[in-house]
Backbone as CSV, one residue per row, in Angstrom:
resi,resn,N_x,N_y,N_z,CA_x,CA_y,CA_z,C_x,C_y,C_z
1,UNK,42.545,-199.199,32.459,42.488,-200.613,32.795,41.031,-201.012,33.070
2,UNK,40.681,-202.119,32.619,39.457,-202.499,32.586,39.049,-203.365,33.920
3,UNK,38.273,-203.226,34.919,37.956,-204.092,36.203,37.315,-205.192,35.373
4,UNK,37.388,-206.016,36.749,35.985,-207.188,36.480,34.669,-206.957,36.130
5,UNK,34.544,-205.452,37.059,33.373,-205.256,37.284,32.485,-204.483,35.880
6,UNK,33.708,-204.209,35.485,33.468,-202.790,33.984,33.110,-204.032,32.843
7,UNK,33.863,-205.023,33.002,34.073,-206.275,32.373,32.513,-207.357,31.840
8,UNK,32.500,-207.530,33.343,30.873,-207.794,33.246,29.199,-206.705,33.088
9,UNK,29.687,-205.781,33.169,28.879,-204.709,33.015,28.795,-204.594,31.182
10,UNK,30.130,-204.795,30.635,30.514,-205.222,29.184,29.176,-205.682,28.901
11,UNK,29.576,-207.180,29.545,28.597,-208.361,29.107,27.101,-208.473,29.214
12,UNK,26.395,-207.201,30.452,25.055,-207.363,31.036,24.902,-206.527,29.452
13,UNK,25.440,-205.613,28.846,25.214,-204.249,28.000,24.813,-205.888,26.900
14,UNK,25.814,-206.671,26.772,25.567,-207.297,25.043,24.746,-208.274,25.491
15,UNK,24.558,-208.553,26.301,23.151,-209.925,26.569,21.889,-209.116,26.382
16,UNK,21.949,-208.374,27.221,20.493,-207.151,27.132,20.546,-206.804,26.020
17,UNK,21.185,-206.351,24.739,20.759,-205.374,23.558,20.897,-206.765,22.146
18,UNK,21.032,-208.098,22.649,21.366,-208.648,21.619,19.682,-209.047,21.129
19,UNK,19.780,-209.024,19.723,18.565,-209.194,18.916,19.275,-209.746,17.672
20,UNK,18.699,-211.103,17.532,19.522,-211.935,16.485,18.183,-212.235,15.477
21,UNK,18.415,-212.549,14.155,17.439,-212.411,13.057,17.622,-214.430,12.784
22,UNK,18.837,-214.909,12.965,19.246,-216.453,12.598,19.454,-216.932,14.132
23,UNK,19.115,-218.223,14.079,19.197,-218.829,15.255,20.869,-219.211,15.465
24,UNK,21.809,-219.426,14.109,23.365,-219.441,14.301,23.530,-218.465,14.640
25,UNK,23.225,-217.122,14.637,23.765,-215.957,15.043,24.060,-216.401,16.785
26,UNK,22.524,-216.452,17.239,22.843,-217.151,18.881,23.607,-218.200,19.430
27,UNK,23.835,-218.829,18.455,24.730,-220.351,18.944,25.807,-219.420,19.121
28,UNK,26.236,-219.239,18.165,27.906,-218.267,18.119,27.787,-217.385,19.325
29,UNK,26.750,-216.415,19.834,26.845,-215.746,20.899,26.729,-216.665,22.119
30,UNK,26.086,-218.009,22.721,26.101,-218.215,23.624,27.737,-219.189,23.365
31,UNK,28.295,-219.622,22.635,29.624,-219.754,22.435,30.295,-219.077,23.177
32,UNK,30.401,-217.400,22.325,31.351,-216.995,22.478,30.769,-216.026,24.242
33,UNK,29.728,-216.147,24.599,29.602,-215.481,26.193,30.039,-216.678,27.314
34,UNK,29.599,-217.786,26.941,30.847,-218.955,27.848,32.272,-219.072,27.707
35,UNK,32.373,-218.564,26.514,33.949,-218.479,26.685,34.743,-217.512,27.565
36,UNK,33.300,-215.751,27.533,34.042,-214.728,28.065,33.810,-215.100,30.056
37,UNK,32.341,-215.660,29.613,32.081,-216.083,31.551,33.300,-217.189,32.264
38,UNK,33.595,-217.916,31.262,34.690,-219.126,31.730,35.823,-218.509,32.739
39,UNK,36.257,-216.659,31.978,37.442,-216.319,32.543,37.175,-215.951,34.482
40,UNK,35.948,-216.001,34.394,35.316,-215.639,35.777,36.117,-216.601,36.875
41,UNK,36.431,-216.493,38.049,36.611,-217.391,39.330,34.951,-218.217,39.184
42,UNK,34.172,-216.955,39.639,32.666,-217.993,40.102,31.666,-216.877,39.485
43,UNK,31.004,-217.518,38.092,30.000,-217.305,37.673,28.906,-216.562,38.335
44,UNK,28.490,-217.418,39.332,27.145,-217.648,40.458,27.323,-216.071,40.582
45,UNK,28.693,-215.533,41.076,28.419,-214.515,41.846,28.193,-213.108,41.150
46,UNK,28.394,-213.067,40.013,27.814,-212.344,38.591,26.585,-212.109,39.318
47,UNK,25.822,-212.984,38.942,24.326,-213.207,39.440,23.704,-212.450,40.610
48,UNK,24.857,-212.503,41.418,24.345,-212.120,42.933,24.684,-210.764,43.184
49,UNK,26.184,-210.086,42.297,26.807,-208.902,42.653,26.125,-207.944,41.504
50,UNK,25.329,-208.266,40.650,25.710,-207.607,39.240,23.434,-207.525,39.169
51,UNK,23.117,-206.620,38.127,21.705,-206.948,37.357,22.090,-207.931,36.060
52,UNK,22.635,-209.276,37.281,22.671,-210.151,34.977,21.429,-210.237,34.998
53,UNK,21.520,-210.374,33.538,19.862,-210.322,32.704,19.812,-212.406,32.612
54,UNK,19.337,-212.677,33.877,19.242,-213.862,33.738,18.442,-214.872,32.997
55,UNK,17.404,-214.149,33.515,16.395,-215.188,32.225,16.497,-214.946,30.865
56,UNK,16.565,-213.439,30.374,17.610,-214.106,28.795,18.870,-215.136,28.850
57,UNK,19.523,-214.551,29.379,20.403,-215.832,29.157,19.912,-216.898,29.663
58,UNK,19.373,-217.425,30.302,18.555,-218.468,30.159,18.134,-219.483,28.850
59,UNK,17.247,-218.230,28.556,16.632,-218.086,27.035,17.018,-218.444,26.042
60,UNK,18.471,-217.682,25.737,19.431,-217.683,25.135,20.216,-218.759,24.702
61,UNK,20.261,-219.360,25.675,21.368,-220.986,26.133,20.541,-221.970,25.879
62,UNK,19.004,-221.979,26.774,18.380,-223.336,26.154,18.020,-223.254,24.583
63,UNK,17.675,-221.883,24.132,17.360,-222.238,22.437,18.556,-222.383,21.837
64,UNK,19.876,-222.317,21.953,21.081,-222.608,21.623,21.171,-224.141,21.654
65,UNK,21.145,-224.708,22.771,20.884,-226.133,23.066,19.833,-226.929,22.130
66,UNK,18.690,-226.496,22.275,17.365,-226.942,21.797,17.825,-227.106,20.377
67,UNK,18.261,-225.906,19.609,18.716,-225.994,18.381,19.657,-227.132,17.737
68,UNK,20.496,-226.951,18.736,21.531,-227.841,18.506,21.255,-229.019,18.511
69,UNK,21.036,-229.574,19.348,20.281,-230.880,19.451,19.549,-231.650,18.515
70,UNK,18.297,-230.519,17.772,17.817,-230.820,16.679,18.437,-231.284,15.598
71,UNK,19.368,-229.978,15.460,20.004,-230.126,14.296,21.418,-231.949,13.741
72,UNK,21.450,-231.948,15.044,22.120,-233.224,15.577,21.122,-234.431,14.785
73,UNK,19.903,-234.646,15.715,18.618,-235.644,14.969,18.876,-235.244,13.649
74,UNK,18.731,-234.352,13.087,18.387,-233.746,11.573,19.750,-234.600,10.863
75,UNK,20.977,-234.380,10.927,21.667,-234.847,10.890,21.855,-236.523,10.792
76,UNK,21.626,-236.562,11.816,21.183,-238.468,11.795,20.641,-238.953,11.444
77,UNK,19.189,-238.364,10.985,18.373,-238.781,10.460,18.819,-238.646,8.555
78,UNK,19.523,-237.483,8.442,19.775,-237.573,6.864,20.314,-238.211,5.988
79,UNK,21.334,-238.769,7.560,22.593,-239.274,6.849,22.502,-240.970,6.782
80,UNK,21.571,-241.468,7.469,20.932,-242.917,7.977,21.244,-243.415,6.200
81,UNK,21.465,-244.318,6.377,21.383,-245.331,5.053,21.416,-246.975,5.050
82,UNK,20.631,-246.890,4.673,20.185,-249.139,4.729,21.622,-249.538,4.634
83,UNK,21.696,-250.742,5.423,22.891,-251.467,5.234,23.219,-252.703,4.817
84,UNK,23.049,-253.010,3.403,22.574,-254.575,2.858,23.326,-255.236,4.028
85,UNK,24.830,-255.096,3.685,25.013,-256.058,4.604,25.247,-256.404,5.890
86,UNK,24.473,-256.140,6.309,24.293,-256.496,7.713,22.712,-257.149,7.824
87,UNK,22.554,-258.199,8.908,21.357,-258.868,8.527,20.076,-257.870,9.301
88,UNK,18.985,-258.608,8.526,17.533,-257.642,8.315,17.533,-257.637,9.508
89,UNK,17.001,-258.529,10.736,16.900,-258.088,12.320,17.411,-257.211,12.430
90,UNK,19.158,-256.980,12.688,19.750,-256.024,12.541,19.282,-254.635,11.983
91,UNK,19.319,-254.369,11.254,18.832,-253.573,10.158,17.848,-252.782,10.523
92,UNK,16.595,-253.516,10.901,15.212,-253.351,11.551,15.461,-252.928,13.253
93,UNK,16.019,-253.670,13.986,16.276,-252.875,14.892,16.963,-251.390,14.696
94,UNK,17.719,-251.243,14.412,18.699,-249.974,13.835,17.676,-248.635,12.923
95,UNK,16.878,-248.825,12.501,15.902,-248.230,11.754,15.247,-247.809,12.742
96,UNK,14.194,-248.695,14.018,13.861,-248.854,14.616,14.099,-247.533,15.831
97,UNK,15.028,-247.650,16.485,16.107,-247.022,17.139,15.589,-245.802,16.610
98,UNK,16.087,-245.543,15.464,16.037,-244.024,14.804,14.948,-243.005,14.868
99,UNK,14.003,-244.690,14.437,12.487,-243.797,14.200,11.722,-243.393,15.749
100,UNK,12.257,-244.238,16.683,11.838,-243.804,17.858,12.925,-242.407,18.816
101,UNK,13.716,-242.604,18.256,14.698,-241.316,18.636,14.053,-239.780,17.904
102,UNK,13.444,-240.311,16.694,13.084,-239.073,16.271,12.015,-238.766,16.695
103,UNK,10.915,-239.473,16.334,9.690,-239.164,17.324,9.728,-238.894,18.877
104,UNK,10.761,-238.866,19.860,11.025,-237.993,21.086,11.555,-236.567,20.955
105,UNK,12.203,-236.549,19.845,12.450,-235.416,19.766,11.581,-234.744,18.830
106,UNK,10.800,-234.938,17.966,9.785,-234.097,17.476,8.592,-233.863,18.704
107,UNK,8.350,-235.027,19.698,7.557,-234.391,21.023,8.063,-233.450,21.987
108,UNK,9.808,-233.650,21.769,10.274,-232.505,22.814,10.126,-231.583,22.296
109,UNK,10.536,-231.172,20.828,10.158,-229.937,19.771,8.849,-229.299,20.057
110,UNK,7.883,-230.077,20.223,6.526,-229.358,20.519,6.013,-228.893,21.519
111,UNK,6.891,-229.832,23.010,6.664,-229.125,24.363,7.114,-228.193,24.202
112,UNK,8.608,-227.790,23.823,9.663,-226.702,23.742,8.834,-225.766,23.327
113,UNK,7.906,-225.906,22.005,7.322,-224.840,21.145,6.404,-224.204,22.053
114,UNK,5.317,-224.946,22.347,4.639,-224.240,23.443,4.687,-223.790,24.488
115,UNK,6.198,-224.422,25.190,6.271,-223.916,26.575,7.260,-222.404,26.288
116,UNK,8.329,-222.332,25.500,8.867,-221.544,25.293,9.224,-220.450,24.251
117,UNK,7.946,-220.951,23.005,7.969,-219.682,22.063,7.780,-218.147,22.085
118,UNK,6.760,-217.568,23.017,6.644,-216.463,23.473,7.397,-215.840,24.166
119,UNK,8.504,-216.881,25.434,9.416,-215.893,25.826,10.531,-215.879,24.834
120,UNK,10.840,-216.832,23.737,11.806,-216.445,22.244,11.483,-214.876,22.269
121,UNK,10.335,-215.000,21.781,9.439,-213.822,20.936,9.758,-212.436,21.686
122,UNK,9.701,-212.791,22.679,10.213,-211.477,23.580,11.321,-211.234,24.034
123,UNK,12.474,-212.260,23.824,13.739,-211.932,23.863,14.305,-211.355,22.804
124,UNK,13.151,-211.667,21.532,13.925,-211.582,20.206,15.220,-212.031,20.085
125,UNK,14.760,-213.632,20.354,15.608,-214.714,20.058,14.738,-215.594,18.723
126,UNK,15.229,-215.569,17.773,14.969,-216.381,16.805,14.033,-217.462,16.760
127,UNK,12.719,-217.927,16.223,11.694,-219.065,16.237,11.598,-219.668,14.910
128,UNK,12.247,-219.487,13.954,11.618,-219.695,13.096,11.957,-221.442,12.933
129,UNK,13.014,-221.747,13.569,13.638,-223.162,13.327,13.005,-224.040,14.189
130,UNK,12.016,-223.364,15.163,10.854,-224.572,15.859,9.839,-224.670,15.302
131,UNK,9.066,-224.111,14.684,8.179,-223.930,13.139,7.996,-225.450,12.452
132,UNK,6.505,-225.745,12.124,6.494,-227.051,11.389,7.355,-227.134,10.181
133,UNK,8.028,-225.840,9.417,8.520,-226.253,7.966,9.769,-226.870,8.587
């Protein structure tokens, strides 16, 4: 029979040894490690009873996020298409909107890059999708 404790010891083993080559590889893992932490009473106390490897997961979760997010803009931005009919104000505001939504997030992209590429690099968590291409 498996404890809690054997349980989360599971989980410190696959947070610590995970080394992902695609940044989906990590989405899917911080997925599927909230799903396994969910079964917990209280998270927090992981933290307090256990060596979790916190700042990877940290790591882990915001470039999961960060990614996601992007990929969201990327998305919106692809799929945007003029709308004859609806009038030009309209139109122009709505464009508008976009182009300033994207330009916050290409500045958050670049804080992100600099504030947090090196600890990627050392989690061997995936960078290549904060990258100018």
């Amino acid at each position: 029979m498996i404890t809690k404790g054997d349980f989360i010891k599971g989980l410190i083993k696959m947070v610590v040894a995970l080394v992902c080559t695609h940044i989906e590889d990590v989405l899917k893992f911080v997925d599927w490690l909230d799903d396994q932490l969910s079964t917990l009473a209280d998270e927090r106390a992981v933290s307090k009873h256990f060596n979790w490897p916190e700042k990877k997961a940290d790591a882990i979760r915001e470039a999961a996020i960060e990614y996601h997010d992007l990929k969201q803009l990327d998305r919106e931005i692809t799929s945007f298409e003029d709308d004859t009919s609806i009038p030009y104000g309209t139109a122009l505001k709505k464009t508008a909107l976009l182009l300033d939504k994207s330009e916050r997030g290409m500045v958050r992209l670049i804080k992100l890059r600099s504030s947090a590429l090196r600890t990627y690099q050392d989690w061997k968590i995936p960078t290549n999708w904060m990258l100018d291409s």
